[in-house]
VOMAR-788150 format. One record per residue: x, y negated, z negated of N, C-alpha, C, O in turn; residue number from 1. Coordinates in steps of 0.05 Angstrom, whole numbers. Example, Ala and Ser with C-alpha at 12.3 -4.5 7.8 and 13.67 -1.06 7.14 Angstrom:
BEGIN
     npx     npy     npz    capx    capy    capz     cpx     cpy     cpz     opx     opy     opz   nr
     264     114    -156     246      90    -156     264      66    -156     285      66    -169    1
     257      45    -142     273      21    -143     258      -1    -157     268     -23    -161    2
END
This chain:
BEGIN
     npx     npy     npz    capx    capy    capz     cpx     cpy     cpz     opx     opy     opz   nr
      16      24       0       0       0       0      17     -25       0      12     -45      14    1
      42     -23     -20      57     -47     -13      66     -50       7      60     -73      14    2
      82     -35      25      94     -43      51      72     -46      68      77     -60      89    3
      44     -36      64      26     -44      99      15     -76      85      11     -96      98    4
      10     -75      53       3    -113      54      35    -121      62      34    -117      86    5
      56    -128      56      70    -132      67      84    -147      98      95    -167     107    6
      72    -120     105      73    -124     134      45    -140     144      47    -163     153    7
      24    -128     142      -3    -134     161     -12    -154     137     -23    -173     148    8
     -10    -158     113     -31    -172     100     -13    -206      91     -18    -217      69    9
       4    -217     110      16    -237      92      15    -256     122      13    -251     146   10
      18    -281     107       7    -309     136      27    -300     164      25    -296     188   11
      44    -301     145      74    -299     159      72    -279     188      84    -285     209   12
      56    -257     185      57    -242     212      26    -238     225      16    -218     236   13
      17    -264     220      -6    -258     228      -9    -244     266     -28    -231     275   14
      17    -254     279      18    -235     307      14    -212     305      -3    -202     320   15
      27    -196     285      24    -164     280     -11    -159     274     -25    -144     288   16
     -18    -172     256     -47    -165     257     -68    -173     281     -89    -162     286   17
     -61    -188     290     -71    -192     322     -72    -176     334     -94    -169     344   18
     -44    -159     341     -39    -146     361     -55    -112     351     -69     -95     362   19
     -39    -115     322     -63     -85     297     -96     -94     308    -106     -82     327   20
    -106    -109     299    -134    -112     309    -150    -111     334    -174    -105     335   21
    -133    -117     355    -141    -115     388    -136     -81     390    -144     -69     410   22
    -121     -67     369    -121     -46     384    -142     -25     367    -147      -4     378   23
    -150     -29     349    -166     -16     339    -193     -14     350    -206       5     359   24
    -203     -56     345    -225     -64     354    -230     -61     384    -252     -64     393   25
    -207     -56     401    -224     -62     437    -227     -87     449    -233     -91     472   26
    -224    -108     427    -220    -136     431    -188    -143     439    -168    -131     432   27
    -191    -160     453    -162    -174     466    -161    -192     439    -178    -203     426   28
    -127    -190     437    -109    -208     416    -117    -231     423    -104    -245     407   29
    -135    -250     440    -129    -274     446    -158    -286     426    -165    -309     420   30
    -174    -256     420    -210    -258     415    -194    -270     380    -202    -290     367   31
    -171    -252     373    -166    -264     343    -137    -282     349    -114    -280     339   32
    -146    -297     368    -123    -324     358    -119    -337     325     -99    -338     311   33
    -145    -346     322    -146    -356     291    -157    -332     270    -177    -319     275   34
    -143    -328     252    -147    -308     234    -137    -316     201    -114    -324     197   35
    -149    -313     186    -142    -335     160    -147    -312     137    -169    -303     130   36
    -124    -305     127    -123    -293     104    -133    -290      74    -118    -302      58   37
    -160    -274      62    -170    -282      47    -160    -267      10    -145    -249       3   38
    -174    -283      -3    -169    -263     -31    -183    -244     -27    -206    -244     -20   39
    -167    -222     -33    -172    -191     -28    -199    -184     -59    -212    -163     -61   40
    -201    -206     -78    -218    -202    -104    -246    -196     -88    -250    -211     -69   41
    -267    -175     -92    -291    -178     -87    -306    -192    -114    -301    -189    -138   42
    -323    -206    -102    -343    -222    -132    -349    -204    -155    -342    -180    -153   43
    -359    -211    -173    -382    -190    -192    -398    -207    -193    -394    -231    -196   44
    -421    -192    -188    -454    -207    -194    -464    -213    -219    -482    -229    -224   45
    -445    -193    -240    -450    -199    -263    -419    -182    -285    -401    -170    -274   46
    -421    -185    -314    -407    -190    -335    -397    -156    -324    -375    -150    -314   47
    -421    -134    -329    -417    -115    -322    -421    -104    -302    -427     -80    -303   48
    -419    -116    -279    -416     -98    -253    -393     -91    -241    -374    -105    -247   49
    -388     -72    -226    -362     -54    -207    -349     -73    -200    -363     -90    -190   50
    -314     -82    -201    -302    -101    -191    -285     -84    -163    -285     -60    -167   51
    -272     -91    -138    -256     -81    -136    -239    -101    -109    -244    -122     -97   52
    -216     -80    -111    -188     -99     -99    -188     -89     -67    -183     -65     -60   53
    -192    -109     -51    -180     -91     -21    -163     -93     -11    -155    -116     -13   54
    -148     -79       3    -120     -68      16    -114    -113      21    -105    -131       7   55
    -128    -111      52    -124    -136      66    -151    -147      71    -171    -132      74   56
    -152    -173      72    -188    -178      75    -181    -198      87    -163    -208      74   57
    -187    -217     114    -189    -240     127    -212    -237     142    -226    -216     145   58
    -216    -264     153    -241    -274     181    -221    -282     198    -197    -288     197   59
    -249    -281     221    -240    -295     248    -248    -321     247    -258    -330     227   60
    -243    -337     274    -247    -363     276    -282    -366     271    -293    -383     258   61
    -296    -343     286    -327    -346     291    -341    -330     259    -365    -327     254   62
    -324    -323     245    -336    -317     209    -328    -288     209    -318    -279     188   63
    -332    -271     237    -329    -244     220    -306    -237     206    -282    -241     211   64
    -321    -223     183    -296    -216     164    -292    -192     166    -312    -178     168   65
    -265    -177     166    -247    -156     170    -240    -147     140    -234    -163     122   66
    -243    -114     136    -231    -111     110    -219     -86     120    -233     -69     131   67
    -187     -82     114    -172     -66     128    -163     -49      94    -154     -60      74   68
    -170     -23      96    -167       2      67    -147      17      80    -149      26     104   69
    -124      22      62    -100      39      73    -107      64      44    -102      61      20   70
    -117      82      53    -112     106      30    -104     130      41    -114     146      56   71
     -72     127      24     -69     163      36     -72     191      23     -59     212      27   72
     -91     186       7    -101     212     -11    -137     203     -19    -145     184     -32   73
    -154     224      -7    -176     218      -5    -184     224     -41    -168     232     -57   74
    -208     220     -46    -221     226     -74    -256     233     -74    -268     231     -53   75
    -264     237     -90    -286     243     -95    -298     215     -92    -288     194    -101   76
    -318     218     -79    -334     182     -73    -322     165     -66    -327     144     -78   77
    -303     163     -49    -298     150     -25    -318     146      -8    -319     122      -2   78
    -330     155      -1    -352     145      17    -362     118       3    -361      94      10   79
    -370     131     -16    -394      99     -32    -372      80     -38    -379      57     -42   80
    -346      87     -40    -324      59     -55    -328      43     -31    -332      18     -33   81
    -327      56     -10    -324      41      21    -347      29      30    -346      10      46   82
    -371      40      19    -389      21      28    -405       7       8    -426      -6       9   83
    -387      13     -13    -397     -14     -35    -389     -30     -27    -402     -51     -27   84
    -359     -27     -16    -341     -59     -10    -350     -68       7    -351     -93       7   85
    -359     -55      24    -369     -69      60    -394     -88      49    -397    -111      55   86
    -410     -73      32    -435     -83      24    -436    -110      11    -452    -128      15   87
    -413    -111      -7    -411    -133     -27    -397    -153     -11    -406    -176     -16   88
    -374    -152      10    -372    -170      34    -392    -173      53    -386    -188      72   89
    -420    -160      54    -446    -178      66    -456    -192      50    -454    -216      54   90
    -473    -180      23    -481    -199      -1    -464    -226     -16    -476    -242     -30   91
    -442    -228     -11    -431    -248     -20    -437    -274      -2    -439    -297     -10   92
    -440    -266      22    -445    -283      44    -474    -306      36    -478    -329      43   93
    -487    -291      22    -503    -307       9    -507    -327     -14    -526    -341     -20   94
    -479    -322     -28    -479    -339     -44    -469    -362     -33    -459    -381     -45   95
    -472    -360     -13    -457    -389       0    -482    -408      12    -478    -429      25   96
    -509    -396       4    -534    -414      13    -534    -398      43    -554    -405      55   97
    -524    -387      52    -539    -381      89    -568    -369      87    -578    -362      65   98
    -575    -369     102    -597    -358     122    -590    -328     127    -567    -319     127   99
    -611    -315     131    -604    -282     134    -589    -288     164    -570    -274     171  100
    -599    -306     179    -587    -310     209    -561    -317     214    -549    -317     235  101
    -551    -325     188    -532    -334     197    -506    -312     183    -482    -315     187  102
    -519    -294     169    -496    -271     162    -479    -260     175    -487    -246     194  103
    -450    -263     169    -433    -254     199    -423    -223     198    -421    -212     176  104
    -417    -211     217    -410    -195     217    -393    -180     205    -372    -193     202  105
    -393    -163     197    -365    -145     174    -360    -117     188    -373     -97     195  106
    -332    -127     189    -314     -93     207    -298     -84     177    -285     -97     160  107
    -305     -59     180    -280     -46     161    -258     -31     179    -262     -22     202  108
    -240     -32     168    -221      -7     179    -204       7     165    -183      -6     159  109
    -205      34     155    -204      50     142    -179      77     150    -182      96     164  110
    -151      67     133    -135      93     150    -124     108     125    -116     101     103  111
    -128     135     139    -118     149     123    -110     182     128    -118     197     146  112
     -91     189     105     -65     206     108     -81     235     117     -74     249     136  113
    -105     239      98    -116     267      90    -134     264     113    -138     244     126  114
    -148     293     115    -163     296     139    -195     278     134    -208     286     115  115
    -204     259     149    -227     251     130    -255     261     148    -274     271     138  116
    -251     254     179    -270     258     190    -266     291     211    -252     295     231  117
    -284     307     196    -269     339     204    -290     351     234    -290     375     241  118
    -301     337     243    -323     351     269    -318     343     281    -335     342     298  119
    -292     329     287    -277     319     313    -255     327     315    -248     342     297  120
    -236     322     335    -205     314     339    -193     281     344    -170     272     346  121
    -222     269     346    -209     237     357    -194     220     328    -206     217     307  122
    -179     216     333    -155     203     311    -165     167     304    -151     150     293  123
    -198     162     316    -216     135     312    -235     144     317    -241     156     338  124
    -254     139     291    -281     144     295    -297     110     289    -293      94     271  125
    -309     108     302    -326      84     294    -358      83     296    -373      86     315  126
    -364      78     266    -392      90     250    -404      48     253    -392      28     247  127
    -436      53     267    -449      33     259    -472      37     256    -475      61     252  128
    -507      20     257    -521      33     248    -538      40     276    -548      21     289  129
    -542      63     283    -548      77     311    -566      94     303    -571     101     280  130
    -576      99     323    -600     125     324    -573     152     331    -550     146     339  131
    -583     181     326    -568     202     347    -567     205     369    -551     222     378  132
    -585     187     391    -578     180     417    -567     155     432    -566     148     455  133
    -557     146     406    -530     116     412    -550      89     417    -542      69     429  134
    -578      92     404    -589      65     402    -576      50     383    -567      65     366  135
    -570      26     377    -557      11     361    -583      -7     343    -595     -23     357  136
    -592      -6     321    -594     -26     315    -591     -60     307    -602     -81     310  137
    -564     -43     290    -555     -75     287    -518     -70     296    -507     -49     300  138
    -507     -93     297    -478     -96     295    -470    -115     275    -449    -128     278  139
    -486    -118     255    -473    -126     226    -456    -114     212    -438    -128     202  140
    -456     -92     210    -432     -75     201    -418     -53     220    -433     -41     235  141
    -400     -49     220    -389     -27     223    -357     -18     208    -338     -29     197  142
    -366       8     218    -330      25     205    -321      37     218    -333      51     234  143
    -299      36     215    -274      44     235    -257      60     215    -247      52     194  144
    -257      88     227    -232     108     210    -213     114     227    -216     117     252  145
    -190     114     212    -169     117     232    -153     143     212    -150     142     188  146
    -145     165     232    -137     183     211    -110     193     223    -107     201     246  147
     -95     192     205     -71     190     212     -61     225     210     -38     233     215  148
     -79     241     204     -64     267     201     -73     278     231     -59     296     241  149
     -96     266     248    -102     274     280     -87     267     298     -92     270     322  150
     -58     251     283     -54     238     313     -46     252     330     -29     265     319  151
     -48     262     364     -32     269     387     -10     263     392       5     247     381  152
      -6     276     409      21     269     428      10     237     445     -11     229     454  153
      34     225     444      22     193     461       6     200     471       7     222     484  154
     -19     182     470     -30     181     485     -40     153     515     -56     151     534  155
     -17     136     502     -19     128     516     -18      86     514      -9      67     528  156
     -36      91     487     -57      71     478     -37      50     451     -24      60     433  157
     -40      23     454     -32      15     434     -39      23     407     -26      21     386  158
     -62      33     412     -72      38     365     -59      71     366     -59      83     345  159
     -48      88     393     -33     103     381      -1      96     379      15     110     366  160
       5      72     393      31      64     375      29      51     349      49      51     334  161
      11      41     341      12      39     314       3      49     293      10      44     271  162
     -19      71     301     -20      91     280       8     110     278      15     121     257  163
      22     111     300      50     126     299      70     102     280      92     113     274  164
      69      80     273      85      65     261      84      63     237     102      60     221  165
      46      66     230      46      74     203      45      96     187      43      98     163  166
      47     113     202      56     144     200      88     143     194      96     149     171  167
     102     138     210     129     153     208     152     137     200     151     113     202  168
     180     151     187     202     142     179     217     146     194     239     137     190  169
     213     162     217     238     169     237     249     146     246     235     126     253  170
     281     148     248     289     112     266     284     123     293     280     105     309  171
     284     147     303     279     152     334     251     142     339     248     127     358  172
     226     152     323     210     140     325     202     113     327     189     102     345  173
     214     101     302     216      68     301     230      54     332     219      40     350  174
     257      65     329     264      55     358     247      56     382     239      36     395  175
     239      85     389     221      78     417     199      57     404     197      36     417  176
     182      60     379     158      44     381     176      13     383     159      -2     393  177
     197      -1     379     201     -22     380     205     -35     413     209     -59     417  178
     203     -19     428     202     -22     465     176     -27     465     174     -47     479  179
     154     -21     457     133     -21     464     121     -47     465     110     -51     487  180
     118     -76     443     115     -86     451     125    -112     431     133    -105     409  181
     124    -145     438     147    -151     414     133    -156     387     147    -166     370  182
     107    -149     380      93    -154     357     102    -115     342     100    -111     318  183
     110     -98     356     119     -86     341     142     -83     335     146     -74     312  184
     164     -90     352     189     -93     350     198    -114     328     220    -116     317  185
     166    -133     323     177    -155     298     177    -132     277     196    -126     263  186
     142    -117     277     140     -97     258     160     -79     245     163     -74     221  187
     174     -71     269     200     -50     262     214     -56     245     213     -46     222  188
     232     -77     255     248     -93     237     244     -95     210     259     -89     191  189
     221    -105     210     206    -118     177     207     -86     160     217     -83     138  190
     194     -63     176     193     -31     163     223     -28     154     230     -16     133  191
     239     -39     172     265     -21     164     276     -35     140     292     -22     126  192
     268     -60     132     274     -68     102     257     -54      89     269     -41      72  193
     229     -48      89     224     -37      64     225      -5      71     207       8      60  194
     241       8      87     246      40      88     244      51      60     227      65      49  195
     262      43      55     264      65      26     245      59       6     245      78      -9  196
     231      44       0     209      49     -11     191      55      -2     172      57     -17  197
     185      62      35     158      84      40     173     111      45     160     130      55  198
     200     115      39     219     138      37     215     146       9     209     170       7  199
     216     136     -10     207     139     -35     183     151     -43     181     171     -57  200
     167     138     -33     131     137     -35     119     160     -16      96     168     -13  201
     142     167      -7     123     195      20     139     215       4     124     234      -1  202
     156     217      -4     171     243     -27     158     248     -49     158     271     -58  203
     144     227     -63     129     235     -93     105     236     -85      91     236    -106  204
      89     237     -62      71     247     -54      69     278     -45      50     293     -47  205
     103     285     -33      98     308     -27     102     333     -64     106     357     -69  206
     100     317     -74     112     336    -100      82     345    -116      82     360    -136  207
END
């Protein structure tokens, strides 16, 4: 968690999350020119309600807000942690006086180590609220899983060079992904200072 805020969650590289976000979302880097980094605190509605902390949390220029969850060990109720947070980044939107019309949109994106979504092979699943024959209701929410234990052989695609970046310690790896393009080649660089602490952090996981 420290090295991906690090990297993706600080002003300083906001190119890297541009270039992370166009490849997830299907949106061109140019759709998040402006992108503004928020406190990761979700509200409490009250003295005793659920607080919690997210990975990275920013908006775009046009309001939607992005909340990006790095977990690499799944748990019991993950599902509901994930869509408490999504939920409490729509309801908050209201304490600001809007209009139900004017509620903006909320993307999550969700990566992680352990197998999460098991009736596929696609290494991105993206959940919104649809019928089983791909009617869409709304595009107020959606979620994006990205699972890092599916990934392929290249395939080709920028979000599989960067799910391969936040996957691996190889410098062979690092090196080719730094050709690819210069928002990751900044990325590389920045990984290879903090190596040994996701060299660290992937060993006491395996124990």
């Amino acid at each position: 968690d420290f090295v991906f805020k690090s990297v993706f969650g600080v002003s300083e590289n906001i190119d890297i999350l541009q270039a992370f976000l166009s490849s997830v979302l299907y949106v061109p880097a140019h759709k998040y020119g402006y992108l503004t980094i928020d406190d990761p605190h979700l509200l409490k509605n009250s003295v005793d309600s659920k607080s919690s902390v997210l990975d990275v949390r920013l908006h775009t220029q046009s309001g939607t807000i992005i909340h990006i969850e790095i977990q690499r060990q799944l748990f019991v109720g993950f599902n509901a942690r994930t869509i408490f947070a999504q939920s409490k980044l729509v309801t908050e939107q209201l304490n600001s006086g809007r209009k139900w019309e004017e509620i903006h949109q909320v993307k999550t994106i969700l990566i992680t180590d352990a197998l999460y979504i098991s009736s596929n092979d696609l290494y991105h699943n993206q959940f919104r609220y649809r019928t089983a024959e791909g009617i869409e209701l709304s595009d107020l929410v959606e979620i994006n899983c990205l699972d890092l234990s599916k990934i392929p052989n290249d395939d080709g695609t920028p979000l599989w060079s960067w799910m391969r970046y936040i996957d691996s310690n190889e410098e062979s790896v690092l090196t080719m992904l730094a050709t690819k393009s210069p928002e990751l080649n900044k990325a590389v660089a920045l990984l290879r200072e903090f190596l040994p602490i996701k060299m660290f952090a992937s060993s006491m996981n395996a124990i």
